[in-house]
Every structure is written in C-alpha cells, then in structure tokens.
C-alpha positions as CSV (number, residue, x, y, z in Angstrom):
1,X,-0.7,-5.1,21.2
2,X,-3.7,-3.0,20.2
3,X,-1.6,-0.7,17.5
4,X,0.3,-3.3,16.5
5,X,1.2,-3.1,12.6
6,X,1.8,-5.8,10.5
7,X,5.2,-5.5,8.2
8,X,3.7,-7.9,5.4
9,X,0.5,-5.4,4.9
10,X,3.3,-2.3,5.6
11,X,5.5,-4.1,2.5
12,X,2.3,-4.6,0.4
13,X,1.5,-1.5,0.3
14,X,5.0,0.0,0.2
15,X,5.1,-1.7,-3.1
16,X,1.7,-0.2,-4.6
17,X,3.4,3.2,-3.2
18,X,6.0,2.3,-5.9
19,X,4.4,1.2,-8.6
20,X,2.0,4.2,-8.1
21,X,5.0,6.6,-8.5
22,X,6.5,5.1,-11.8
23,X,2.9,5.1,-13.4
24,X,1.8,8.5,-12.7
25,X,5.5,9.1,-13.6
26,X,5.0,7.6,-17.0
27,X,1.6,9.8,-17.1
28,X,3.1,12.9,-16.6
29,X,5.5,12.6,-18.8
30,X,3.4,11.5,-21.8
31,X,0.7,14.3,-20.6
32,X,3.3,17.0,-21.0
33,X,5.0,15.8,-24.0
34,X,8.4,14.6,-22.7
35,X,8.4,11.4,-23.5
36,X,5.6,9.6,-26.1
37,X,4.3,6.4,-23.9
38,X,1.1,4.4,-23.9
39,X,-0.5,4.3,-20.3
40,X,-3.8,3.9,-21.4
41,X,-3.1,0.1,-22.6
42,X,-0.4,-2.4,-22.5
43,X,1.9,-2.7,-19.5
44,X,1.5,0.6,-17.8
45,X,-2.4,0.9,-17.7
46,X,-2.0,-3.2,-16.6
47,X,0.1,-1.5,-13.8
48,X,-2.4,1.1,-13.3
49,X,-4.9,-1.2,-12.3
50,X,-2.5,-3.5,-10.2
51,X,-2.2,-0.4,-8.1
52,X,-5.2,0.5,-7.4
53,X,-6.4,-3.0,-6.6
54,X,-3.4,-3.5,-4.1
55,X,-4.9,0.0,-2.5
56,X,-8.0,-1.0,-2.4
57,X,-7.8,-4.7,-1.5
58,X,-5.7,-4.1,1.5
59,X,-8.7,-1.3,2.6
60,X,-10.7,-4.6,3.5
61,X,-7.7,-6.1,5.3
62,X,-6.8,-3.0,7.2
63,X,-10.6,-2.1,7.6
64,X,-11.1,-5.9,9.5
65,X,-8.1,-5.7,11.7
66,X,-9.0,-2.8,13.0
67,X,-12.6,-3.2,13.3
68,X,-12.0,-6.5,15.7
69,X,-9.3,-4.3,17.7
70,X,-11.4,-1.2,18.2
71,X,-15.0,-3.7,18.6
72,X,-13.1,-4.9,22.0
73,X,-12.2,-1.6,23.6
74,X,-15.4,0.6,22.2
75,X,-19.3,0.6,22.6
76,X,-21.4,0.7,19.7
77,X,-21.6,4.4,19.1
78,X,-18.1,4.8,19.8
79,X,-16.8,2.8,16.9
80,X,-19.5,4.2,14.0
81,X,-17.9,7.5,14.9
82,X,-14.7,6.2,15.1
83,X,-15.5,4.8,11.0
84,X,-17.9,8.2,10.1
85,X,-14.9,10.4,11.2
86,X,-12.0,8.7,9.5
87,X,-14.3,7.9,6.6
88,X,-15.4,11.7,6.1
89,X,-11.6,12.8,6.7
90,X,-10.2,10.9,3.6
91,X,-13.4,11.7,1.6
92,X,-12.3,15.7,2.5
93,X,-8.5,14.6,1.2
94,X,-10.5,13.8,-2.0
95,X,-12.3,17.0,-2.0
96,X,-9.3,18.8,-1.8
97,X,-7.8,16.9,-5.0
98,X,-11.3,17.6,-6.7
99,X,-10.6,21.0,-6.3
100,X,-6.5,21.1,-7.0
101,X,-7.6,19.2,-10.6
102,X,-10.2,21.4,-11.4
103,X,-8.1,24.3,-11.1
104,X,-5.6,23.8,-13.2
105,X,-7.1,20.6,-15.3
106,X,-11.0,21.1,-15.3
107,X,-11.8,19.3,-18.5
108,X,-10.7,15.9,-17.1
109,X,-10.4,17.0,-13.1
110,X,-11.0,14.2,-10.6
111,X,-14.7,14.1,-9.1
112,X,-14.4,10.7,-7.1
113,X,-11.3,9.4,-7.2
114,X,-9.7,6.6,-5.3
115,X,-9.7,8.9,-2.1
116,X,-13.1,9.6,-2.4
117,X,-13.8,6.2,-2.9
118,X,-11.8,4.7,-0.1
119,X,-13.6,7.7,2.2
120,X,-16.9,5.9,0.9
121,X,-15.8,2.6,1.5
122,X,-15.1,3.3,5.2
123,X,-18.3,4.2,5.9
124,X,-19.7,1.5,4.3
125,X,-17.2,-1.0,5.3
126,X,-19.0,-1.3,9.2
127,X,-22.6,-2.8,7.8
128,X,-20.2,-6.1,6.7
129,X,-18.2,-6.3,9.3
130,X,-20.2,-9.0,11.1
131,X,-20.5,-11.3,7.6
132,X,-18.5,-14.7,7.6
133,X,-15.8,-15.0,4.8
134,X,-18.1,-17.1,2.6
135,X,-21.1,-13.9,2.7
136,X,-18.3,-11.4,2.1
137,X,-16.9,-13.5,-1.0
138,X,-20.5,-13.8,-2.4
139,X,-21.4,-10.6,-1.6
140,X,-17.9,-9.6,-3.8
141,X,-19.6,-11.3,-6.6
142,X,-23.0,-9.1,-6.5
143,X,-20.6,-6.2,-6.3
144,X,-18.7,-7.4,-9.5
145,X,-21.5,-8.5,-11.3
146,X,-23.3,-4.9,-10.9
147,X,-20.5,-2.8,-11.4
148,X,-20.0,-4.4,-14.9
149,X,-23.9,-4.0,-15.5
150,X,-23.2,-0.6,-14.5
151,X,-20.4,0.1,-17.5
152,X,-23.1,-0.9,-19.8
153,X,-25.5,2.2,-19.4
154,X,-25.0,5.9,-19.1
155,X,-26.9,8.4,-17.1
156,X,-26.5,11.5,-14.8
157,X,-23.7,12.8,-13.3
158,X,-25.3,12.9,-9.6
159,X,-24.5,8.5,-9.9
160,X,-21.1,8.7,-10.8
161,X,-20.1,7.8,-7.5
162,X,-22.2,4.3,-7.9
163,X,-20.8,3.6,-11.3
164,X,-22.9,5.0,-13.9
165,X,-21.7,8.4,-15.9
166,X,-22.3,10.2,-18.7
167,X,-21.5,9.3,-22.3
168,X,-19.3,12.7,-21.9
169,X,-17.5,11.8,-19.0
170,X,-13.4,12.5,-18.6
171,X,-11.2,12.4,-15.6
172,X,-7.8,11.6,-14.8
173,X,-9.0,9.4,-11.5
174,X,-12.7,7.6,-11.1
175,X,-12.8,4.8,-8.7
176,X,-16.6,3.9,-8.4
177,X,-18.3,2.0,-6.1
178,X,-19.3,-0.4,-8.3
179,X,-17.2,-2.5,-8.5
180,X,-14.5,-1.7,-6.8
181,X,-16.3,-2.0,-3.3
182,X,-16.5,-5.9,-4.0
183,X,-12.7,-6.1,-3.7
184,X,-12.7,-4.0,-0.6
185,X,-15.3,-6.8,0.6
186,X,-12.5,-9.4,-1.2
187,X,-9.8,-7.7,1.2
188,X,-12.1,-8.1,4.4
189,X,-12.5,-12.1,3.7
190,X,-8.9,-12.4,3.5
191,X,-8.6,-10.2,6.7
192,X,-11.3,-12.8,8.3
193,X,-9.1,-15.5,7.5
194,X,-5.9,-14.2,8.1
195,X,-6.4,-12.0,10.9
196,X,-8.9,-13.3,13.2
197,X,-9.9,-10.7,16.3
198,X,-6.8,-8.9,14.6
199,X,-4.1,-10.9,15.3
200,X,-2.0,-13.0,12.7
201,X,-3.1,-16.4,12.2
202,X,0.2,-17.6,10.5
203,X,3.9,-17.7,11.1
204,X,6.4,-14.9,10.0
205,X,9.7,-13.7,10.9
206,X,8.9,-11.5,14.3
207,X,11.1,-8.8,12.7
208,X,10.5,-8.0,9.3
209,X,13.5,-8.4,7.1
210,X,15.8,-5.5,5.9
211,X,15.4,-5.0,2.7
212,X,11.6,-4.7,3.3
213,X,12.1,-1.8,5.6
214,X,12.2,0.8,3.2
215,X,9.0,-0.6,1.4
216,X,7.4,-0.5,5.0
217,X,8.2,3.3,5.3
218,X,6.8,4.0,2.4
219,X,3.8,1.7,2.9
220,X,3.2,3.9,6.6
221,X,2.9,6.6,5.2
222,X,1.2,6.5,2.3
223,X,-1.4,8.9,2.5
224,X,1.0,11.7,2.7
225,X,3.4,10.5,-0.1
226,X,-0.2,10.4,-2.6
227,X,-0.3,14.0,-1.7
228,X,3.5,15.2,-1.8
229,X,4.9,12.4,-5.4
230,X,3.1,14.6,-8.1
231,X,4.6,18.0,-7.2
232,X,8.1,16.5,-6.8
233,X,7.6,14.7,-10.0
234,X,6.2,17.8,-12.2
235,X,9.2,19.6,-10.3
236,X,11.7,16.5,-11.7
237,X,9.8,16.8,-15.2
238,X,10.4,20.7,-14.9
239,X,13.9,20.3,-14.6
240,X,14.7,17.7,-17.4
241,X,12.2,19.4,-20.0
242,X,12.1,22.7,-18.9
243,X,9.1,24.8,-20.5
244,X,7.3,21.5,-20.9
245,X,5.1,22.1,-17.9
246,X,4.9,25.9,-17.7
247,X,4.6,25.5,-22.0
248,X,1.0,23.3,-20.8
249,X,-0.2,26.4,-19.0
C-alpha cells in the first residue's frame, strides 16, 4: 500500500520520543534549580545526542521511502513541491520555537534547532535521492569531515545554519548542517538497502507486537508530542517545586 507505515521505524522513533522526554526532563529540572544534574556530560548529554541522531537518522529512512512512493504516482514538479512544502512547514514549526525561546529565554533562545534543521534537510534531501548506497555513504563522510572542520573556526552569525558561529554563541538547541546532514544521508543508505521502491526487503512479524504499540503511538505522532512534553513538564516541575519556575521569571 502507498501509506503504508512501517511499525519497526514507528518503534524507533517512539523510543527517541522517550528518551527525548526524560532528557529535557532532566534539563528542566537542573535549569530551574529542582534537582542539581549534569546534562551537559556524562550519561544524560550521551543521551542527548542518542536522540537526536535516532531523529535525524531515521529522516534519511523516512525521506527514501517516501521519495520512491511518491516518484511512482507524481511528475517531476509535483514531488519538488511535494518536498519544498513539507520542508518549509517544519522549517515554520522551528520559527515558531525560535520565537517561543526568545521570548522568555533570549540569551540562549533557539535559532536553528533540530526542526529547523530537519525543515532544511527536506529540501535538500531530493538532490541525493537518485545516489546509490555506496555515493550516499561517501558522501556522509564529506559531510562529517566538514562539519568537524567547521567546529574549528568561528565566524558570522548569518552561517550558523552551515556550522560555523560565533565565539559568543549560546542556545539551548543548534543542529547544523554540518554535520548532521551526513547522517540524514547515513539514514537514506540504510533506506536504499532496506527499503527498496519503499517496500521492506526483510521479514518481520506482519503485526507488530504489543508491547511495541505504545512506542508506535508515540513514534506517529511525534511532531505534536515535541510541541505539547515541555509545557506538561514545566507544569509537572511547577507542581513538585512550586515557585521554582515562576521564581525564574
């Protein structure tokens, strides 16, 4: 079937949903005082990282399934605006956090963040979709390889998005280009491989089991959980420590 999901990719992502909630948890409670923990080293800023890359590899994987699917059923034009729209929609959802963080947080609000960068990555995504496995790996590399060159220098704030930032720069989200577009390209091999024309090259359970189900939800509708877990949880931290979050203000 054309819309047919996948409950492995579903369960993946479920789980990053997860992990995503106990670290900005964790965050929260250390930014407001509640609780002294160290989320930028050890296990929860190893968890940080886990989380994002699970986001962002299964981009590529998504990005390729859907790509074959919508190749056999739209002409050229039709599918760069399918990518331009739905690239430009999540880069807005990023806007929208761009402005909620400077608000109330402007010396370390969020100016590209992983939803700016996965609105990016969309648009870009299309110019690779016709590389073999082996030129999307390689290609990974170059990505990898500059984005590290690019943590070596400093410059304006106008290439932030690439990589490169100020000496001065502070925010609670950034989620350049370089490098994490070469493990978008990463997640696009494996889709190649996996998920040739879109369909599932190996053999799973037809039905997904139960326990996973949950995990799936979660995983479906990720997009709108990012948006709703950090009210609920300063609401939760407002309870349990109350006057630590209206104290910040």
């Amino acid at each position: 079937m054309p819309g047919e999901r996948y409950w492995e990719i579903d369960l993946a992502r479920g789980v990053a949903v997860v992990t995503m909630i106990v670290f900005h948890s964790a965050f929260d409670l250390d930014f407001f005082g509640v609780l002294p923990l160290d989320v930028s080293g050890g296990v929860l800023r190893m968890l940080a990282y886990l989380t994002a890359s699970t986001f962002i590899f299964l981009v590529g994987v998504s990005f390729t399934i859907s790509y074959a699917r919508a190749a056999q059923r739209l002409d050229k034009r039709g599918l760069t605006l399918k990518y331009v729209r739905r690239g430009l929609k999540i880069f807005s959802y990023g806007l929208v956090i761009t402005g909620v963080t400077w608000l109330f947080l402007p010396n370390v609000f969020i100016i590209f963040g992983i939803l700016h960068f996965i609105g990016i990555a969309i648009l870009l995504a299309p110019f690779f979709a016709r590389f073999d496995t082996e030129k999307l790996l390689i290609t990974s590399i170059a990505f990898l390889i500059a984005g590290y060159a690019a943590s070596l220098i400093s410059g304006p704030w106008p290439l932030l998005w690439l990589g490169i930032r100020p000496e001065s720069f502070a925010s609670l989200d950034y989620v350049p280009i370089l490098p994490w577009f070469g493990l978008v390209l990463v997640g696009m091999a494996v889709g190649h491989l996996f998920y040739p024309d879109g369909k599932r090259a190996f053999l799973l359970p037809v039905a997904e089991p139960a326990f996973a189900r949950p995990l799936e939800f979660l995983g479906r509708h990720s997009l709108f959980i990012y948006f709703l877990h950090q009210p609920v949880i300063l609401l939760l931290v407002a309870v349990l420590a109350p006057g630590a979050v209206t104290g910040f203000w």
